[in-house]
C-alpha positions in Angstrom: -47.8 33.7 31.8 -48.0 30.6 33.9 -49.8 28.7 30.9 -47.2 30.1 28.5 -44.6 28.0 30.6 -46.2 25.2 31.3 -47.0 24.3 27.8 -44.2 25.8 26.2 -43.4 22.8 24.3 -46.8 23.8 21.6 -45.3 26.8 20.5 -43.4 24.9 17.4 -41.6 28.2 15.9 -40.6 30.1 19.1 -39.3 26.9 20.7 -37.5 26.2 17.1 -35.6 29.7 17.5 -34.6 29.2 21.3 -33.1 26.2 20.0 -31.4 27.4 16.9 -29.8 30.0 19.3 -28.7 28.1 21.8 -27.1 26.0 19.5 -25.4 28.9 17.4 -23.5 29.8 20.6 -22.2 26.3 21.7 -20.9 26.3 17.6 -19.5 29.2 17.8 -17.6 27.7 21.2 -16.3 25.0 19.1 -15.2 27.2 16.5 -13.5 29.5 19.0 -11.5 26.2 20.5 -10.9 24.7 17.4 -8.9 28.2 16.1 -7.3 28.4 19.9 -6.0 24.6 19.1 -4.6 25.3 15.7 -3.0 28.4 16.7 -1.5 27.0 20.1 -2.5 30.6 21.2 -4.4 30.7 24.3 -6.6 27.3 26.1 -7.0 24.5 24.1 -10.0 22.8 26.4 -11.6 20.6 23.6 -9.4 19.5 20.5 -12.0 19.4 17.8 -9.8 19.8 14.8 -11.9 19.4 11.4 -11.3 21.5 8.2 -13.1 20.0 5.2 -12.4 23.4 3.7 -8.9 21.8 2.6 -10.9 20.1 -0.2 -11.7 23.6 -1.9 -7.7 24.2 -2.9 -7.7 25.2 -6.3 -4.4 23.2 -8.0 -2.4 25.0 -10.6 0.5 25.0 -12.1 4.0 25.7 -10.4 5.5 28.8 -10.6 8.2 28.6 -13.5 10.4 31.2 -10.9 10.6 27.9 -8.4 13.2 25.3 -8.9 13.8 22.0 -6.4 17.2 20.2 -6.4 16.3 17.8 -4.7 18.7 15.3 -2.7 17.1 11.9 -3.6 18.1 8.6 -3.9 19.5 8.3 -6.9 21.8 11.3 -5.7 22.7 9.2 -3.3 23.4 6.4 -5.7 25.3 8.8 -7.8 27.4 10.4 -5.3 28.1 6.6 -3.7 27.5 8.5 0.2 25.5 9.3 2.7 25.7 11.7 4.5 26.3 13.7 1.7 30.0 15.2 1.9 29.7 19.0 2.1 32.2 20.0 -0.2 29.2 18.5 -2.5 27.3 20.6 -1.5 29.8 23.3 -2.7 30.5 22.0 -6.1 26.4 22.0 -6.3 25.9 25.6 -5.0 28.9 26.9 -7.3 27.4 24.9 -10.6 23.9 26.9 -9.9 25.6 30.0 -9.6 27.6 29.2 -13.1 24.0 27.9 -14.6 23.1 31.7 -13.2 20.6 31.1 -10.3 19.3 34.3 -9.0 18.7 32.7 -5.3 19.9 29.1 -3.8 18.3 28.4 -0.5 18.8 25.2 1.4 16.8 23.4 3.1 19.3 21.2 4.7 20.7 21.7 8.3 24.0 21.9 8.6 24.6 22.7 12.6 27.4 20.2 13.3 31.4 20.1 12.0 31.8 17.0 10.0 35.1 16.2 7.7 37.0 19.4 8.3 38.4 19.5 4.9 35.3 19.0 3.4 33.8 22.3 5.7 36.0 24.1 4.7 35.3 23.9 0.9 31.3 24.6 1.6 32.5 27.8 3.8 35.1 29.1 0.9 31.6 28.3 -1.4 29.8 30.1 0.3 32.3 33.1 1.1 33.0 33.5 -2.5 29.3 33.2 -4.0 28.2 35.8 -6.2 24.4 35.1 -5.3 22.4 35.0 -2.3 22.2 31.9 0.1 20.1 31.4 2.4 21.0 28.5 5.1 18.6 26.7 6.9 18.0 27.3 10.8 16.1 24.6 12.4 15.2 24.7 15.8 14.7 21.3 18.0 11.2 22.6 19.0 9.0 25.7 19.4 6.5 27.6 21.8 4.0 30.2 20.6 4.7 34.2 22.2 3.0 36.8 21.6 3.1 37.5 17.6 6.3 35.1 17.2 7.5 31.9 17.5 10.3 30.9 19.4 12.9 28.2 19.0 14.0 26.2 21.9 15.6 22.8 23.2 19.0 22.2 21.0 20.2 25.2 19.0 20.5 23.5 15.4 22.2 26.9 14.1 24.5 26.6 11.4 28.4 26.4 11.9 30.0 29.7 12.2 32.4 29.5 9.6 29.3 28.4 7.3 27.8 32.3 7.8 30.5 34.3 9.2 34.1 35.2 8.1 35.5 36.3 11.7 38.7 35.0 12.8 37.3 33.8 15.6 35.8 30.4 14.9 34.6 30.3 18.4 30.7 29.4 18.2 29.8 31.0 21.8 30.7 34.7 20.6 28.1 36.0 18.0 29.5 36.8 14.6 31.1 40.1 14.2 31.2 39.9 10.1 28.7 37.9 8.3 29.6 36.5 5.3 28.2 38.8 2.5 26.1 37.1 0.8 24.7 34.3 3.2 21.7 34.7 4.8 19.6 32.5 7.4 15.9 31.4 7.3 13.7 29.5 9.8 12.6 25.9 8.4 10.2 26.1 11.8 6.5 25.2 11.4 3.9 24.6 13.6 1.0 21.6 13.1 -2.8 22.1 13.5 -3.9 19.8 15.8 -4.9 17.3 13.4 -1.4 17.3 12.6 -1.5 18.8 9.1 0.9 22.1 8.6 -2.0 25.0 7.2 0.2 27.9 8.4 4.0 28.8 8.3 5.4 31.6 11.4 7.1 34.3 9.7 8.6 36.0 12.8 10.9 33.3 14.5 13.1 34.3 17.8 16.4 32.1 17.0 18.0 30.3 20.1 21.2 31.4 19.3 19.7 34.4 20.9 19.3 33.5 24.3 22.5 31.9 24.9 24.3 34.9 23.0 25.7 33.6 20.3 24.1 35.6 17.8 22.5 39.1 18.1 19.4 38.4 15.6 16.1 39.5 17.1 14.0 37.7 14.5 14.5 35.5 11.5 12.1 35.0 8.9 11.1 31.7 7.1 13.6 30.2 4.4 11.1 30.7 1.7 10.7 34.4 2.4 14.1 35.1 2.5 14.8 33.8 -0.5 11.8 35.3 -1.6 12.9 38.6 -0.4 16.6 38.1 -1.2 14.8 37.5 -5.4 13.1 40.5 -4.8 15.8 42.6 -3.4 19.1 41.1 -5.5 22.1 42.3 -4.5 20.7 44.5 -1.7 18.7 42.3 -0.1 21.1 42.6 3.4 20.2 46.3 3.8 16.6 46.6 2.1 13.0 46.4 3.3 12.2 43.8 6.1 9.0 41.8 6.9 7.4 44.2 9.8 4.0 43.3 11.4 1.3 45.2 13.0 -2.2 44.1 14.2 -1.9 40.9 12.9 -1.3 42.3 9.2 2.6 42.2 8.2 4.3 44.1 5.1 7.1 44.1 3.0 7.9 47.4 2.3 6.2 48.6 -0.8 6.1 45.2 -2.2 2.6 44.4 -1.7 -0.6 46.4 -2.2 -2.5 44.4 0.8 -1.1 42.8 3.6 -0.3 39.0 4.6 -2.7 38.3 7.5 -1.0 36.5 10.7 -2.5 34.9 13.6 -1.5 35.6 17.5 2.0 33.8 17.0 2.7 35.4 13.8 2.1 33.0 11.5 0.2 33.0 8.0 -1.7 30.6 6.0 0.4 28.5 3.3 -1.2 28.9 -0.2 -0.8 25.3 -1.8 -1.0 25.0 -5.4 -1.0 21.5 -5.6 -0.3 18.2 -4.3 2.9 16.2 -3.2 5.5 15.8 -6.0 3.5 19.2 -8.1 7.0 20.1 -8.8 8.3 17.1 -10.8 7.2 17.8 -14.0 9.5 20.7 -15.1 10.7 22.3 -12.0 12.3 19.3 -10.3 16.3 18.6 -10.7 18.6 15.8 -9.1 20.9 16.9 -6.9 22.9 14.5 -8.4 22.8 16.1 -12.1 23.1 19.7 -10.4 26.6 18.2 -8.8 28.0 16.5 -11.6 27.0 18.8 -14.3 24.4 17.2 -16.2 21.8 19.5 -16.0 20.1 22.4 -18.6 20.8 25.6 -17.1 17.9 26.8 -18.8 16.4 25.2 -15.5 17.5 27.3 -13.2 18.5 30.8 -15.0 17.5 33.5 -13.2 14.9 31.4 -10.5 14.9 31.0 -7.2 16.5 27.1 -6.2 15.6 25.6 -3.5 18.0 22.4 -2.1 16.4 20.3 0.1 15.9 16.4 1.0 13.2 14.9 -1.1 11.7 11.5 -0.2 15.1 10.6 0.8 15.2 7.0 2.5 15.6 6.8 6.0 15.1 11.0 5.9 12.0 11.9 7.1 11.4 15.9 6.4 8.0 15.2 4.9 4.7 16.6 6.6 1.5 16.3 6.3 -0.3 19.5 4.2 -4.6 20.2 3.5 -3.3 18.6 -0.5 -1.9 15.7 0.8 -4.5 13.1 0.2 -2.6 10.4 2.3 0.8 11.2 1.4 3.4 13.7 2.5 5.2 16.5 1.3 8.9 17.2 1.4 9.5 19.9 3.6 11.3 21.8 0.0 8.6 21.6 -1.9 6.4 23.2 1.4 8.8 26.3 1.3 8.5 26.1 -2.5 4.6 26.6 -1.6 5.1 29.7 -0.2 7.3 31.2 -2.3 5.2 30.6 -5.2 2.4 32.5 -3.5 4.8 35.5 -2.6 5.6 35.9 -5.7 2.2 36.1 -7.5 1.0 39.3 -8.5 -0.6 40.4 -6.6 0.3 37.6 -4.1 -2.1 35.3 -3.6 -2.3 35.2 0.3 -4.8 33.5 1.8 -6.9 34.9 5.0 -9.7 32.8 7.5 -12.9 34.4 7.8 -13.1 36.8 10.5 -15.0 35.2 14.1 -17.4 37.4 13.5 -18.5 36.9 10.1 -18.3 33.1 11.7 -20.4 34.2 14.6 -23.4 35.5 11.8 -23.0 33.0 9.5 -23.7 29.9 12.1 -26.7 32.4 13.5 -28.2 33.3 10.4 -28.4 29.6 9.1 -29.1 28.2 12.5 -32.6 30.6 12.5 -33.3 30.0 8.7 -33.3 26.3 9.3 -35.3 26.2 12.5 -37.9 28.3 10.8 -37.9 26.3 7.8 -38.0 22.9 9.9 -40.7 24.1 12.2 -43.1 24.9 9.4 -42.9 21.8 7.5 -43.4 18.2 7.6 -40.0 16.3 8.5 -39.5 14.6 5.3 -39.5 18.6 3.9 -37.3 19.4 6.2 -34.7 17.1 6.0 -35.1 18.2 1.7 -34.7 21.5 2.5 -31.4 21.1 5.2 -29.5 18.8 1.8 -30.7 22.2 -0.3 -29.0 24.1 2.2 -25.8 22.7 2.8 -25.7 22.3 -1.2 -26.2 26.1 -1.5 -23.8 27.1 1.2 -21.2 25.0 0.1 -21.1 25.9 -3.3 -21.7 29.4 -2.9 -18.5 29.4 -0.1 -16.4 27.7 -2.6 -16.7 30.1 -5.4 -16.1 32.7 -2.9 -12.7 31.0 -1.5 -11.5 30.1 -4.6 -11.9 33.8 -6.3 -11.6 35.7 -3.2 -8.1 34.1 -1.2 -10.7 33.4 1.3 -10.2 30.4 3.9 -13.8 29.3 4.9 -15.0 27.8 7.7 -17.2 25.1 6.8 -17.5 22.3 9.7 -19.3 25.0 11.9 -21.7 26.1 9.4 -22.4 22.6 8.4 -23.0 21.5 12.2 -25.2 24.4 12.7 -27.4 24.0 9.9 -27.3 19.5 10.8 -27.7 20.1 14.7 -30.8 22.3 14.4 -32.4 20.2 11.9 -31.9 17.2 14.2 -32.4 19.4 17.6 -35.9 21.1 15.7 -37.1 17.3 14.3 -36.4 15.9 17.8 -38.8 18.8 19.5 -41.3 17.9 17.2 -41.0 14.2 17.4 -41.6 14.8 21.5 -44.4 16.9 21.1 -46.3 15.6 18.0 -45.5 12.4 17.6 -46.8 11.6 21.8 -50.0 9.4 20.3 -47.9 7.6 18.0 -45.4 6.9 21.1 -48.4 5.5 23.3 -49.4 3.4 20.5 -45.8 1.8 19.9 -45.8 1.1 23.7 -49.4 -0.3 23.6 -48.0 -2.9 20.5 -45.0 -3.6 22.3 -46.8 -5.6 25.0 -47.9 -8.0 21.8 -46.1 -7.5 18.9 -43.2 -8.4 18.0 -40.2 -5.9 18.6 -39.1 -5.9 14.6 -43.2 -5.0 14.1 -43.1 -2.3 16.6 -40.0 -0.9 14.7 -41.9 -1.5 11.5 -45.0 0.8 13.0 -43.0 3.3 14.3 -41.0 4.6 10.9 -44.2 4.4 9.2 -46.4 7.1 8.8 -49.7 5.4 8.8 -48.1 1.7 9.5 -50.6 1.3 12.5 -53.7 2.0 9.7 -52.0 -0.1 7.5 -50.9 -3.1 9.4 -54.9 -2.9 10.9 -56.5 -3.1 7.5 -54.6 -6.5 6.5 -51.3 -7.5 5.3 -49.0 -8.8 2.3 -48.4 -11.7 0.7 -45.5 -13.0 0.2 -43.3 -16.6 0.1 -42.5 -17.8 3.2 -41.0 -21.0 4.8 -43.1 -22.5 7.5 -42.0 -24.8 10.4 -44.1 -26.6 12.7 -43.0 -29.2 15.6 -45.0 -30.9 18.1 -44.7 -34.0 20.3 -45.5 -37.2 19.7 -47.9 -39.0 22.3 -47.7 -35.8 24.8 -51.6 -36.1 25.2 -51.8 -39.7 26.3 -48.6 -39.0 28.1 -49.1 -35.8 30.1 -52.6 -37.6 31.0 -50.5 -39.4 33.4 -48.7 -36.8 34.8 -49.3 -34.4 37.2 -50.7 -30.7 36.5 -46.9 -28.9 37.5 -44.8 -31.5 35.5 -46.7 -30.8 32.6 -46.1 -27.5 32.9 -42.6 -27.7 33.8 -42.0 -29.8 30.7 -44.2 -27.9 27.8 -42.2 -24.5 29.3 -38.3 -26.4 29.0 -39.5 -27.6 25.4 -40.3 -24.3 24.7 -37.5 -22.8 25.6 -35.0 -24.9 23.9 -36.8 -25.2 20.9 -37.3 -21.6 20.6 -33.9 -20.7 21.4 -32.9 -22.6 18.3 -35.5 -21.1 15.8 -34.3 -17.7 17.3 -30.4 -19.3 16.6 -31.6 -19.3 13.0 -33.6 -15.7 12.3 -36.8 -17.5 12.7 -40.0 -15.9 14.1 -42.1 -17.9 16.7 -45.6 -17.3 15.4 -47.5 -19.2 18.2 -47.5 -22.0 20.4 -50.5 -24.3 20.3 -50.2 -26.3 23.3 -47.4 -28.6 22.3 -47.3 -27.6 18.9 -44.5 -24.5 17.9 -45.3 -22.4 14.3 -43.0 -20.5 13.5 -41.8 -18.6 9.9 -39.0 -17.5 7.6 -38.9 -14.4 5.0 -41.4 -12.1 7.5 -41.2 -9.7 8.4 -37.5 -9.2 7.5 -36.9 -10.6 3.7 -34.6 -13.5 3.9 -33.2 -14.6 0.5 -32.5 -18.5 1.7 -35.4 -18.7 4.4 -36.1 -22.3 3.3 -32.2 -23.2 3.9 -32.8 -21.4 7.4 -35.7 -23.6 8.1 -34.0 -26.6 7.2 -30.6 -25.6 9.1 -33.6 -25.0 12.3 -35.1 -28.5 11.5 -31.4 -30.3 11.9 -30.6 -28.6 15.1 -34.2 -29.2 16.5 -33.1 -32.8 16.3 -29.1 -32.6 16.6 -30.0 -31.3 20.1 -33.0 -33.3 21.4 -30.8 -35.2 23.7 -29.5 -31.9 25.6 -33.3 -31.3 26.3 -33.8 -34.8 27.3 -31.0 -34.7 29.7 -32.5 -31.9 31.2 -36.0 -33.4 31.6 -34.2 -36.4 33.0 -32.3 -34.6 35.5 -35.7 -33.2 36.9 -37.0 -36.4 36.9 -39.5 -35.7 33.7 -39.8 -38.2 30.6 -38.4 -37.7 27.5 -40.1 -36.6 24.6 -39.9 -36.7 20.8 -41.0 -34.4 18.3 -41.9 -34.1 14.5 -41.0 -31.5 12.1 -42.6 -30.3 9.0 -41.4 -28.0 6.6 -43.4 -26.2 3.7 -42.9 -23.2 1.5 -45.1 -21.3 -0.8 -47.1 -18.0 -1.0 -48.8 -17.2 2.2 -50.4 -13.7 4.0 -48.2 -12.6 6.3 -50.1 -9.5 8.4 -51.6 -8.4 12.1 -54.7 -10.3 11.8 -58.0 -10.3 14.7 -60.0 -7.7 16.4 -59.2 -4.2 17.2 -58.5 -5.0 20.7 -56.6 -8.4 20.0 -53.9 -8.7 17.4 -51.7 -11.4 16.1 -48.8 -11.4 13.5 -49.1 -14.5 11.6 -49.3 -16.0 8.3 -52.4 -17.7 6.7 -52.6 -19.8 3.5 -52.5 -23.2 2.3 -48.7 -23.0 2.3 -49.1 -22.8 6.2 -52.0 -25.9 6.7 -50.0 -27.9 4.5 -46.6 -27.6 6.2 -48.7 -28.4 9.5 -50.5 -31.8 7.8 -46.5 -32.4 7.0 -45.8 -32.2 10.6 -48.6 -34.3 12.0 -47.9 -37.2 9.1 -43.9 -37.0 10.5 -42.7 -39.7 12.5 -40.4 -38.9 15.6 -37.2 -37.1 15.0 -38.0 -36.9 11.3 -38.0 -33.9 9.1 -40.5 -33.8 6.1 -40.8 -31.0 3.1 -42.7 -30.0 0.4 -41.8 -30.2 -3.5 -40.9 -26.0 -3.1 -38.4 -26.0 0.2 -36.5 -29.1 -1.5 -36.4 -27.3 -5.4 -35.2 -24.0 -3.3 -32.3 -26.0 -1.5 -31.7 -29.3 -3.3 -28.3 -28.6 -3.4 -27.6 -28.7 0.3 -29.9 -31.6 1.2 -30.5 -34.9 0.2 -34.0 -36.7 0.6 -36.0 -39.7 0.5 -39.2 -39.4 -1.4 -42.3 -40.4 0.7 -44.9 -42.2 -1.6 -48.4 -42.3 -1.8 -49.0 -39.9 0.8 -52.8 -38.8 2.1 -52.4 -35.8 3.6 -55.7 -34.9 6.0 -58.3 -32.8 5.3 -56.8 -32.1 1.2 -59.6 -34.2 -0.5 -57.1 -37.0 -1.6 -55.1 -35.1 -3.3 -51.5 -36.2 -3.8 -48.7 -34.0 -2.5 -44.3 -34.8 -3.5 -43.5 -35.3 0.4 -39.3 -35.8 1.3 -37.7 -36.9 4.2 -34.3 -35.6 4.5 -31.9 -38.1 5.2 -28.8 -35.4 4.8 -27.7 -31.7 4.5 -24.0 -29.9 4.2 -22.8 -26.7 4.6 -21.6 -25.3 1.0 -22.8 -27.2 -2.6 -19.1 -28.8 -2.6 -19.0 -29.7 1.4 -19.0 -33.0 2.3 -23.0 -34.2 3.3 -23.5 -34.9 7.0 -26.3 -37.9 7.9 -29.6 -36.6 9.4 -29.1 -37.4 12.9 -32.6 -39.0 13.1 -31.2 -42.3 14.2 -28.8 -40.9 16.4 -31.3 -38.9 18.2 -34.1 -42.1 18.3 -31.4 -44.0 20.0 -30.7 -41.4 22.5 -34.4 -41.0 23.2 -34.3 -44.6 24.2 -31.3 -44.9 26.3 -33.1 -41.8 28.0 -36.0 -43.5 28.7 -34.6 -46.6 30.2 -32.6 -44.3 32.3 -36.3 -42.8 33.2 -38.1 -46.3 33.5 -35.4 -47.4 36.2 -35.3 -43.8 38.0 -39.7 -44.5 38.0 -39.3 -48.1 39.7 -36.3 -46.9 42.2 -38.8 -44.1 43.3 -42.3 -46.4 43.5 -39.9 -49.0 45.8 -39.1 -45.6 47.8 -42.7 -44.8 48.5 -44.1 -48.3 50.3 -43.7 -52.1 49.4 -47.5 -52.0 48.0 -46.1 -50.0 44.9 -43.0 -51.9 44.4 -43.0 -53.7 40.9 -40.9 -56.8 40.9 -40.4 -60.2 38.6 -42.8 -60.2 35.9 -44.7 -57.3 36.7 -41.3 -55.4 36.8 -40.4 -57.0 33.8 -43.9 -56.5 32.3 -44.1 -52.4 33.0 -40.8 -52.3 31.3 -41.7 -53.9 28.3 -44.7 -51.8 28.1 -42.7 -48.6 28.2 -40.5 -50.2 25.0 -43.7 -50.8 23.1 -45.1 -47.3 24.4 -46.9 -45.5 20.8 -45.2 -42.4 19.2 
């Protein structure tokens, strides 16, 4: 047993289905937090909201039963203002009952007196209607109960006289005798936690309740009373009721299965189509319905629904799963839901049950780990795209002929995070050599080469056997007169001067995405277009080149301030087909380039003059438009057997093709040089008269050493 556990890691498939597992029940978590934050039934401890499911929604047509009189803006226009008088309101409601209506429902609040003349006209309206009404009830906000929602903050109930006949018009003492034909719905809805509105609660505790001014229990949603009302006709105050019971609610014999409800009582909104579905057909202006000029073909015998409908400076829009950035009037919502009341059968909509979730994520979970354990990688990740393709497609057919609401994120993370959880196990346990080998490189190689070797399967072999070739731009810089120089100088300055030439000139070939390839004593190599493909690596070289020299008076500040000489430097620049590869032993390797291209560009460099920059025929055709150049003649170039080489000198470069050209600061850095090394001839006199009168140079001899510095070779 004691060997099982300590090398538990080699047993690929059981350690595959541990992990598949463990990661099925920290889903199924998220699942169970994600429905707890939707619901706002029970702890919401992590608010992971994500439903890609909203992209299976089948649209269709509206339902020809559904009307929207909506009040827009050219109502508003037509009517001349806003608010919208209520006795409007009643010339609208008595035109639809003329056109023959079978139901008008509005979705407007009307809680507060306004123009008491005007009241009084919508209350005789809606006293007198022949039809059932259905008034909105609004509630300032909501908390979840147990199988309900109920309304709290301010009571937005609608005036008294607007529902009730009494001859009390007090609004503290509940009505006594309703009017006969008006009825109230909830315009309540709750949000997911990603803010979009998936269900609607159909069992809302009014707050005109708590404060006794009504004796309603429950009121339902304004769509399903003016569903039920439809259904009902003229009997709809005395006839069958919504009723709910283990979170399944019926309508008396109406339907042949249930509406499923969550813990606060509400169900899932069935939406047949985006923002604005309505338009085509089932839309009319609120202004047309007032004045008249409307078909009462329209709205014979169908439901009509009177709301606000992208209204400026009205915002009763919200967010829904068919969206797709923009909002939906809250009208056309309840328009939703009547629509998939009155399908036959009705076409309600139910989630999966948790523990049909629970399997799914399990079952997939193990099928993938198996899978993953068994194969290579590059199979596995194959066969995880084959299974999300399957599941997906098979789920959707299933939700879109089956009412079914799936729940696809989990499934989807399950089947991801074992693939990734089973590939990581394996990449500890059988990748260890190819690990010890990175880390071996990495003391040599590049860090872009190590990257290279580790994604490879086989790079290491590869990258042994040779390399590629490929054009490259190479750069090389090296002093002028260091050896003569540093033969007079002592063993630490040397050193202290080669490492702060180094480092500045590096910095600057990093600046520009070069790679250092070596340093040879004094001399710097480095590349362009390897091992990352650079489309303008001659440009970069050059760009390099003008900053090596822009900036050789920062470095010979420094150098002066710690009491070193200045130094000068020559650049050349070649491009051309090179190999590019880890070249040497087995126990020593380099990455470098090799080719003519690269001893050419370094006979360049050592035919360059200080603080000049010289290029091949290839690095000026590949950026003759940003540079301009002085043609070298007659050129021997060591160790080529006389032959003749097109050598340039760039005397100017610019930014863009059209930018103005900016001078080569060759002259401005030779200049600098030799203000710096008077500076350093007088600092090298000051010091000899420090150290004894036998070292002090004076008169001639002064004037002699001085002169001698001025005429000092390159």
């Amino acid at each position: 047993m004691g060997r099982y556990i300590r090398y538990w890691y080699t047993y690929r498939t059981e350690v595959a289905v541990v992990i598949a597992v463990i990661l099925s029940g920290v889903i199924y978590a998220l699942y169970t937090q994600q429905v707890a934050c939707d619901t706002h039934a029970g702890a919401c401890l992590i608010n992971i909201s994500v439903h890609p499911e909203d992209r299976l929604i089948a649209q269709s047509n509206p339902d020809p039963n559904v009307v929207i009189v909506g009040v827009d803006n050219a109502s508003v226009d037509k009517i001349g203002q806003y608010p919208v008088p209520r006795d409007r309101y009643a010339q609208v409601l008595r035109n639809l009952q003329a056109a023959g209506a079978a139901v008008v429902a509005f979705d407007v609040g009307f809680p507060d007196p306004r123009e008491e003349k005007s009241d009084d006209v919508f209350a005789k309206a809606l006293w007198e209607s022949t039809i059932p009404v259905v008034l909105s009830y609004g509630a300032d906000n909501t908390k979840s109960a147990d199988g309900k929602v109920i309304q709290i903050g301010i009571d937005q109930v609608p005036l008294k006289k607007f529902r009730c006949t009494d001859a009390n018009t007090d609004a503290n003492v509940a009505c006594k005798n309703p009017a006969p034909n008006v009825a109230l719905g909830s315009t309540d809805y709750a949000a997911d936690s990603d803010g979009v509105v998936r269900r609607l609660p159909m069992f809302v505790q009014p707050a005109c309740l708590t404060d006794g001014r009504c004796d309603s229990q429950i009121i339902n949603p304004l769509s399903f009373a003016a569903y039920r009302a439809f259904v009902l006709g003229k009997d709809f105050q005395s006839g069958a009721t919504l009723q709910e019971s283990g979170h399944n609610a019926s309508f008396g014999t109406a339907w042949s299965d249930p509406l499923q409800v969550d813990d606060t009582g509400s169900a899932l909104i069935n939406y047949f189509g985006p923002p604005r579905n309505y338009d085509h057909g089932q839309y009319l202006s609120f202004g047309d319905v007032w004045d008249g000029s409307f078909s009462h073909d329209a709205v014979n015998g169908k439901v009509v629904l009177v709301g606000y409908y992208y209204l400026t400076g009205v915002h009763d829009e919200v967010l829904t799963p068919t969206s797709s950035g923009s909002l939906m009037p809250g009208v056309e919502l309840h328009a939703n839901v009547i629509q998939m009341l009155l399908a036959v059968p009705p076409k309600f909509l139910v989630h999966e049950p948790p523990l049909v979730v629970f399997l799914t994520i399990l079952v997939l979970a193990l099928l993938m780990a198996v899978a993953v354990a068994r194969v290579r990688v590059l199979w596995g990740l194959i066969a995880t795209g084959v299974a999300l393709v399957v599941f997906t497609v098979g789920i959707t057919i299933l939700a879109n002929y089956g009412g079914l609401v799936p729940d696809l994120f989990h499934p989807w993370l399950a089947i991801g995070l074992t693939y990734s959880g089973v590939t990581a196990y394996r990449f500890l346990y059988e990748d260890r050599e190819k690990r010890k080998v990175t880390r071996i490189f990495g003391h040599y190689l590049k860090p872009e080469i190590v990257a290279q070797l580790a994604r490879t399967r086989g790079g290491v072999d590869d990258i042994l056997r040779g390399g590629e070739r490929r054009d490259m731009t190479l750069l090389f810089v090296d002093i002028r007169g260091f050896t003569s120089m540093s033969e007079s100088m002592a063993a630490n300055d040397v050193t202290e001067l080669v490492q702060m030439y180094l480092d500045h000139l590096s910095g600057i070939i990093f600046t520009w995405d070069g790679t250092v390839d070596k340093y040879v004593g004094d001399e710097i190599v480095a590349f362009w277009n390897a091992p990352r493909l650079q489309e303008n690596h001659a440009l970069l070289a050059l760009r390099c080149a003008y900053d090596m020299v822009n900036r050789a008076p920062e470095l010979e500040q420094q150098l002066l301030a710690k009491g070193l000489p200045p130094i000068r430097w020559g650049i050349g620049i070649n491009t051309g087909p090179a190999v590019v590869g880890n070249m040497g032993s087995r126990s020593r390797l380099q990455y470098t380039a090799l080719g003519d291209t690269v001893n050419t560009a370094a006979r360049f460099c050592a035919h360059a003059p200080a603080f000049h920059v010289l290029i091949g025929q290839m690095t000026y055709d590949m950026c003759k438009e940003y540079i301009a150049v002085d043609l070298v003649p007659g050129v021997q170039l060591k160790g080529k057997s006389a032959q003749t080489f097109s050598l340039y000198q760039v005397t100017a470069i610019r930014e863009t093709s059209s930018s103005p050209w900016v001078p080569f600061p060759t002259e401005m850095a030779t200049q600098s040089h030799h203000s710096f090394t008077l500076q350093y001839t007088g600092q090298t006199v000051i010091a000899a008269g420090e150290s004894g009168p036998q070292d002090i140079l004076v008169g001639e001899a002064a004037e002699q050493a001085l002169a001698e510095q001025k005429r000092s070779p390159d």
